[in-house]
C-alpha positions in Angstrom: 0.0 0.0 0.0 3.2 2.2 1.0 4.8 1.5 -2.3 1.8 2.2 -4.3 1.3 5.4 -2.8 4.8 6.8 -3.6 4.2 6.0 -7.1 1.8 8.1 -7.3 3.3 10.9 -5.2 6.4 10.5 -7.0 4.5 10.8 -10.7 2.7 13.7 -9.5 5.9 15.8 -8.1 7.5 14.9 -11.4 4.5 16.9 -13.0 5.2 19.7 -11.3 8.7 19.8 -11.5 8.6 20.1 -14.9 5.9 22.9 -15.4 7.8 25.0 -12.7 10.8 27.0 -12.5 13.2 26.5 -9.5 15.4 28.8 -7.7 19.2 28.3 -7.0 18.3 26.0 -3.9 15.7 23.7 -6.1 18.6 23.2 -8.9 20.4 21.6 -6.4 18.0 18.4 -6.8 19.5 16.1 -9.1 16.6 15.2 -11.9 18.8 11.9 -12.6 18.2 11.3 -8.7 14.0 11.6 -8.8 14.1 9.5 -12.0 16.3 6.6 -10.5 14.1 6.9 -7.8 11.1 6.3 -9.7 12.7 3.0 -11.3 13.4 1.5 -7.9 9.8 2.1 -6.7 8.9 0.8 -10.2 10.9 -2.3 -9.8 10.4 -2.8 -5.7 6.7 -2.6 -6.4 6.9 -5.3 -9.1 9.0 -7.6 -6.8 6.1 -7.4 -4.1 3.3 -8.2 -6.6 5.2 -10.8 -7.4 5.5 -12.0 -3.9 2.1 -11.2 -3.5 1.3 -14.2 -6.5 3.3 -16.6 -4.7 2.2 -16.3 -1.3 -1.5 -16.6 -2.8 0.1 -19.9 -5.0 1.0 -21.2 -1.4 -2.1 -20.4 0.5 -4.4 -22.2 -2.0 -1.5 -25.2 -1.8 -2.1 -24.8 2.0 -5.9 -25.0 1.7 -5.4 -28.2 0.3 -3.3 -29.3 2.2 -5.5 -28.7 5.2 -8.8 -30.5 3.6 -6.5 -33.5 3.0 -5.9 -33.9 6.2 -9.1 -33.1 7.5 -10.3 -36.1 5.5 -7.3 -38.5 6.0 -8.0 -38.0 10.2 -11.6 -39.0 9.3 -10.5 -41.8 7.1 -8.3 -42.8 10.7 -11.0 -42.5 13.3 -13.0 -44.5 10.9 -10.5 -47.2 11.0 -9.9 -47.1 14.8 -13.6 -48.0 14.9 -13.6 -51.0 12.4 -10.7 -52.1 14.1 -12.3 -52.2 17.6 -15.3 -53.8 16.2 -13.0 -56.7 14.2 -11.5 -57.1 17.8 -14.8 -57.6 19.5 -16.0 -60.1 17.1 -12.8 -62.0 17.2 -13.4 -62.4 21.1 -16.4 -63.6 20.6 -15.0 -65.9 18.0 -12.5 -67.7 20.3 -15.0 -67.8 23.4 -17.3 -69.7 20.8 -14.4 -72.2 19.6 -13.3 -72.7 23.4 -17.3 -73.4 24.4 -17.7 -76.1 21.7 -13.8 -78.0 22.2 -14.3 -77.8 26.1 -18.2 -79.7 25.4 -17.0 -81.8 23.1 -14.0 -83.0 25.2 -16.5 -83.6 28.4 -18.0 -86.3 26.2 -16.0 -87.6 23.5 -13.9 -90.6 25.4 -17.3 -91.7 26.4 -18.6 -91.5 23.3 -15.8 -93.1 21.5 -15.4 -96.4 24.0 -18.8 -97.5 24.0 -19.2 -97.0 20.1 -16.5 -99.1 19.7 -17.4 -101.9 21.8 -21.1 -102.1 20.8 -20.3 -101.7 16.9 -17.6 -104.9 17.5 -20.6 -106.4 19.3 -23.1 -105.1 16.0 -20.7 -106.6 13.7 -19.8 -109.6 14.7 -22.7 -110.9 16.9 -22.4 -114.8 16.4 -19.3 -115.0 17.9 -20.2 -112.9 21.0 -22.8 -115.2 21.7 -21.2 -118.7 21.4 -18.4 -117.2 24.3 -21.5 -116.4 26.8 -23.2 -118.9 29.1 -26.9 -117.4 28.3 -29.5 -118.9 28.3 -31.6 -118.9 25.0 -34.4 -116.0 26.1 -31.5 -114.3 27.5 -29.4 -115.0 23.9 -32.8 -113.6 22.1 -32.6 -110.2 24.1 -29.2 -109.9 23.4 -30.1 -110.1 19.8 -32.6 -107.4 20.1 -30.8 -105.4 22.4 -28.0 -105.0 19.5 -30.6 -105.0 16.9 -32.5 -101.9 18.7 -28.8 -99.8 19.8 -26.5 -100.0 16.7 -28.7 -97.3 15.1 -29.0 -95.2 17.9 -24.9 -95.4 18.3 -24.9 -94.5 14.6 -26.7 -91.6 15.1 -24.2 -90.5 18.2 -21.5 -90.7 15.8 -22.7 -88.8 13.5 -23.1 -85.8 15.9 -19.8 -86.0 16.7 -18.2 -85.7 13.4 -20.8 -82.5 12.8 -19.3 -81.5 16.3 -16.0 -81.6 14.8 -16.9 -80.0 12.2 -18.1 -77.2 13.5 -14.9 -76.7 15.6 -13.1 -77.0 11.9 -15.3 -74.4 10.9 -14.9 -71.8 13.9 -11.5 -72.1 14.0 -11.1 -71.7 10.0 -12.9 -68.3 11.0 -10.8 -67.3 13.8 -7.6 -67.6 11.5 -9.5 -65.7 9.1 -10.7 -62.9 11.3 -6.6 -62.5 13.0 -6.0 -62.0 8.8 -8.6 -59.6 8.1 -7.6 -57.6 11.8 -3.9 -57.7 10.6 -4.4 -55.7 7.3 -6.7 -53.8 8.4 -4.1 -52.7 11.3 -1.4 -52.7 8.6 -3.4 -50.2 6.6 -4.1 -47.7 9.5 -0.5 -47.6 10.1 -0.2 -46.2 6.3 -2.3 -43.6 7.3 -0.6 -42.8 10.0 2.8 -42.2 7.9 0.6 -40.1 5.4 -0.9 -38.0 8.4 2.8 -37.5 9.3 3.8 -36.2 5.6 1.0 -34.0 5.4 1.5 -32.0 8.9 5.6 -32.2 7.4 4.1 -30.5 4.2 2.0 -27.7 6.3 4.9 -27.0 8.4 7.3 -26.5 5.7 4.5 -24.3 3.5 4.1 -22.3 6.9 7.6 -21.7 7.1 8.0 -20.7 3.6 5.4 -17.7 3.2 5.9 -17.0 6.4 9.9 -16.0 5.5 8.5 -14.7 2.2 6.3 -12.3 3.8 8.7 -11.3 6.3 11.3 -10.5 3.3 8.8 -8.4 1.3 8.0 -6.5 4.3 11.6 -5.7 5.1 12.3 -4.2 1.5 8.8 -2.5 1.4 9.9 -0.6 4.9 13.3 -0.1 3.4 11.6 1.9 0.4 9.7 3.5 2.6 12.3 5.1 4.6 14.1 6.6 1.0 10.7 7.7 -0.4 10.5 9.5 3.2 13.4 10.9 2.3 13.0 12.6 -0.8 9.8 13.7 0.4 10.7 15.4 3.0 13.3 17.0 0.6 10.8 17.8 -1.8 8.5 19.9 0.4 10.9 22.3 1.3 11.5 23.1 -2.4 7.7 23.4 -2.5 7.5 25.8 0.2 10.2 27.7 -1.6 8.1 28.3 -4.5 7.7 31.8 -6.0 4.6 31.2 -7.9 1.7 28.5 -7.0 -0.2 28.1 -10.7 -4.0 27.3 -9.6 -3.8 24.2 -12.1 -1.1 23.0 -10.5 -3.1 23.2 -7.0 -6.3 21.6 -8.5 -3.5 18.7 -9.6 -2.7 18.4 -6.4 -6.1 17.7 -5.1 -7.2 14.9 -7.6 -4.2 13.4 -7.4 -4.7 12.7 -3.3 -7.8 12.2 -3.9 -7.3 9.4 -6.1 -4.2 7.9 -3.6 -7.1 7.9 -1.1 -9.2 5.8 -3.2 -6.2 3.5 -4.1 -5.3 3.2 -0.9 -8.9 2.9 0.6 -8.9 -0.4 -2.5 -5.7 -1.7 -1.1 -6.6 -1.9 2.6 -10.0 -3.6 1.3 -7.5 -6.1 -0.7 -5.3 -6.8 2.3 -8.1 -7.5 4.5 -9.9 -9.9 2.4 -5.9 -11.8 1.8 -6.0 -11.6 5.6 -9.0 -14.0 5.7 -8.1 -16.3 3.5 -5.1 -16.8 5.5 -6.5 -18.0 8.6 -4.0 -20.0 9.2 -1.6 -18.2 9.4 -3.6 -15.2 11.2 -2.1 -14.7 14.5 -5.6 -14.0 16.6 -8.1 -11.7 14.7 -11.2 -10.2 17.1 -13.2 -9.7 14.1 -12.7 -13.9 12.8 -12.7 -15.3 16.2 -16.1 -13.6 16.8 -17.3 -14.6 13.5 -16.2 -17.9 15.0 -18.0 -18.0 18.3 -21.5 -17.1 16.4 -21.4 -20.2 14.3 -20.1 -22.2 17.6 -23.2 -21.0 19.2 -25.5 -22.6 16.5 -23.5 -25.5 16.1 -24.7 -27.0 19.6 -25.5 -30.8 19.3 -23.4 -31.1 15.7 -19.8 -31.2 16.9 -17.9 -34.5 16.2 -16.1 -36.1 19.1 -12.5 -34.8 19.3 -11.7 -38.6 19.3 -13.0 -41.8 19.0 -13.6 -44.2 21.9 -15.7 -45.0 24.8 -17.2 -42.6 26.9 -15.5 -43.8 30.4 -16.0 -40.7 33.0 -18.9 -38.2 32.5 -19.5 -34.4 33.3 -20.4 -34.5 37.1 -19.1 -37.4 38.1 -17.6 -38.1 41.3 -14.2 -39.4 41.2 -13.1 -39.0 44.7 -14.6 -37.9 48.1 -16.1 -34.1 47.6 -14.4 -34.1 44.0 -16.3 -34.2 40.7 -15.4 -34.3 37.0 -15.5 -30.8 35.5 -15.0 -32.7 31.6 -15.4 -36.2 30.2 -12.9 -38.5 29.7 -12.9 -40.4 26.6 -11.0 -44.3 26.6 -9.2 -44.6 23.1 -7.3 -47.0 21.2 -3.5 -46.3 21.2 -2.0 -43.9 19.0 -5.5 -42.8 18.3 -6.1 -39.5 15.6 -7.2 -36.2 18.1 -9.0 -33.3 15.7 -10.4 -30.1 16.3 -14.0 -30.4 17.0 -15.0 -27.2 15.7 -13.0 -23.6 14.0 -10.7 -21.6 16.5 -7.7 -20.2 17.4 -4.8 -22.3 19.4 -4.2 -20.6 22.9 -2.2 -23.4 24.5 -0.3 -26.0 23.1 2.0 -27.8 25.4 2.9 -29.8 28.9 0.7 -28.2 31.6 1.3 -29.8 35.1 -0.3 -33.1 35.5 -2.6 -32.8 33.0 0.5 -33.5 30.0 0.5 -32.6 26.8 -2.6 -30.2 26.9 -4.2 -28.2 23.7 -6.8 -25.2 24.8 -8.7 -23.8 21.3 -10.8 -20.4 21.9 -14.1 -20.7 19.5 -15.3 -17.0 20.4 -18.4 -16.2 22.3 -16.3 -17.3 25.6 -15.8 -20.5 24.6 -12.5 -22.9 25.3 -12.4 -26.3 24.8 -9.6 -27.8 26.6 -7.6 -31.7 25.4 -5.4 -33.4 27.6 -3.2 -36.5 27.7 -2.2 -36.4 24.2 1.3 -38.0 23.2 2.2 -35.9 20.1 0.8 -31.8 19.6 0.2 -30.8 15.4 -0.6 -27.6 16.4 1.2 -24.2 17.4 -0.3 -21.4 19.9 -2.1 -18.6 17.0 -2.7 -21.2 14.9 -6.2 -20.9 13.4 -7.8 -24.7 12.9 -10.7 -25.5 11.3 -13.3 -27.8 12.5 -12.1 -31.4 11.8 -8.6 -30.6 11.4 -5.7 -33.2 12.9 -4.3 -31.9 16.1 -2.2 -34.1 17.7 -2.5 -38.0 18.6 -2.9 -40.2 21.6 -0.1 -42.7 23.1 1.3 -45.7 22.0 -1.0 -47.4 25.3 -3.7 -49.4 25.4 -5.0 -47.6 28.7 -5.0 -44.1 26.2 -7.5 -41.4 27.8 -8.2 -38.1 26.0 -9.7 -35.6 29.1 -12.3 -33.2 27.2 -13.4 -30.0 28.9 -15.7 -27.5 27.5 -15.6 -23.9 28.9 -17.9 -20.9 28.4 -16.8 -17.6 30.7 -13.8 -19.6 32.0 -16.5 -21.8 33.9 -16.9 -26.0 33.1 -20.2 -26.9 31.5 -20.9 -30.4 30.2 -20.1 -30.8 27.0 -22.0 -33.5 25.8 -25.1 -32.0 25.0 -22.9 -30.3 22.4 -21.3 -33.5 20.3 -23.4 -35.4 18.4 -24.3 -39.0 18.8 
């Protein structure tokens, strides 16, 4: 906006230089001096458009950035839950196959022994009866008796190769199920690494437009100061003037009236730039409030910050005279932690014995506070946006993310504003 300006300022004291005469002090201005002036505004100017061009490149490379990770940390919780559910099944699995071996072992020696003898008995009943003293009713019966149980033991043994069967079958599944729950673990650790290259890939686009930015701000201040100069320089010589042409006063006028336009367009241009990087936006009272309105009206729509178990709820007495003032959700380890909703990072970092702790302001005097994560994705000023990857839970299987919801720095139970 600076730069711009002096253009202008710089054109229009070059216009009346040359339609006015100078006195001895005004020759001492050197015109080669204005005009090599006017090339390195020229050129600066272009330079900073330019940087302008590629720090908009990288913000829209950034936007996407951000949406691709919004969606892989979805694509993570969703495979946390699959995994959990595969697990459950699995247990019920085994306790199935260790029901039916355990019946089938109460029984099976039984089983086996007196099928054996009474099918010998079935198949070879002449002999069996020449060895016995019986008498010939009692020989008869014997006959029947065989007669009547050889289809009955049949049938026995029949259910016991279906029973073994079905133990084939169940553990055929089990082996199946430890497959599917492998690769499906073996595919949530590939999203893992891809999280990992895409919070690499925001940092290092952070970093970049952030130095770019800082660079043309250092060589617009440096122009500044020079065009300072030769203002100041040029003023005096004004005052000096013997004669003031009315035209050349009228000239005067249009021409700040039209740098007050330009720069009235330019401040419009920067502010709008200044939204559409949020991310980079340090804390903004006109976006956070923004912010907080939506939060307001996004009551009961907020996803979980992770996924899990709900295992301590608002309230909740944990010890004598000592309540909960959050929830505390049970993950699985190394679980994805996201932003439940837009805001601004206040905290990021250890915090006594809570550990690694996040705080996010939404606006409207609301916080919401995450605790006992492993690994923080987030820096303080950073502006997030709902769903957005924030860090990630330890490598444990007793992983518990503490959630706290604030409004006016006091605790009020959050659930009522997640959704089921």
């Amino acid at each position: 906006m600076k730069t711009k300006a002096v253009i202008t300022f710089a054109f229009s004291l070059l216009f009346v230089l040359a339609n006015a005469n100078f006195d001895a002090m005004a020759a001492k201005v050197s015109k080669q001096e204005l005009e090599r002036m006017e090339k390195q505004v020229e050129l600066q100017n272009k330079e900073h458009q330019k940087l302008k061009e590629q720090a908009s490149k990288i913000n829209k490379e950034l936007s996407e950035v951000s949406s691709e990770m919004i969606q892989t940390a979805k694509k993570i919780q969703n495979n946390e839950d699959k995994i959990s559910s595969m697990e459950k099944q699995l247990k019920e699995l085994q306790q199935e196959l260790k029901d039916a071996e355990e019946g089938f072992l109460s029984q099976d020696q039984h089983l086996i022994k007196t099928l054996s003898a009474l099918q010998n008995l079935a198949l070879k009943p002449t002999e069996a009866l020449f060895v016995q003293p019986l008498s010939p009713v009692e020989t008869i019966r014997s006959a029947i008796l065989l007669r009547e149980s050889v289809p009955y033991l049949e049938d026995n043994a029949a259910n016991i190769r279906k029973k073994l069967a079905d133990i084939t079958n169940k553990k055929t599944q089990v082996e199946k199920q430890v497959a599917k729950i492998t690769s499906q673990k073996h595919q949530l650790e590939q999203e893992h690494e891809n999280m990992k290259v895409l919070v690499q890939k925001k940092s290092q686009l952070r970093n970049k437009i952030e130095i770019q930015t800082a660079q043309a701000k250092k060589k617009v201040e440096k122009l500044a100061s020079q065009a300072n100069d030769l203002r100041d320089l040029l003023n005096k010589l004004e005052k000096e003037r013997q004669l003031k042409a009315k035209k050349e006063a009228e000239e005067r006028k249009r021409l700040a009236k039209l740098r007050a336009e330009e720069e009235r367009k330019l401040a419009e241009q920067k502010k709008r730039e200044q939204a559409q990087r949020a991310d980079l936006i340090k804390y903004s009272s006109d976006i956070i409030k923004d912010v907080g309105k939506a939060f307001v009206k996004a009551k009961g729509k907020l996803p979980m910050p992770a996924r899990g178990s709900i295992v301590a709820t608002f309230g909740e007495e944990k010890s004598k005279g000592v309540v909960n003032k959050g929830i505390i959700i049970k993950t699985r380890n190394m679980a994805q932690v996201i932003s439940p909703f837009d805001g601004s990072v206040i905290f990021a970092g250890p915090f006594r014995g809570y550990g690694n702790m996040i705080i996010i302001e939404h606006g409207a005097g609301y916080l919401t506070l995450l605790a006992g994560l492993e690994d923080i994705d987030c820096d303080v000023g950073q502006m997030l946006l709902a769903g957005e990857p924030i860090g990630q839970m330890p490598d444990s299987r007793d992983a518990k993310l503490y959630v706290e919801l604030r409004r006016n720095n006091q605790p009020i139970d959050p659930m009522p504003w997640y959704t089921n």
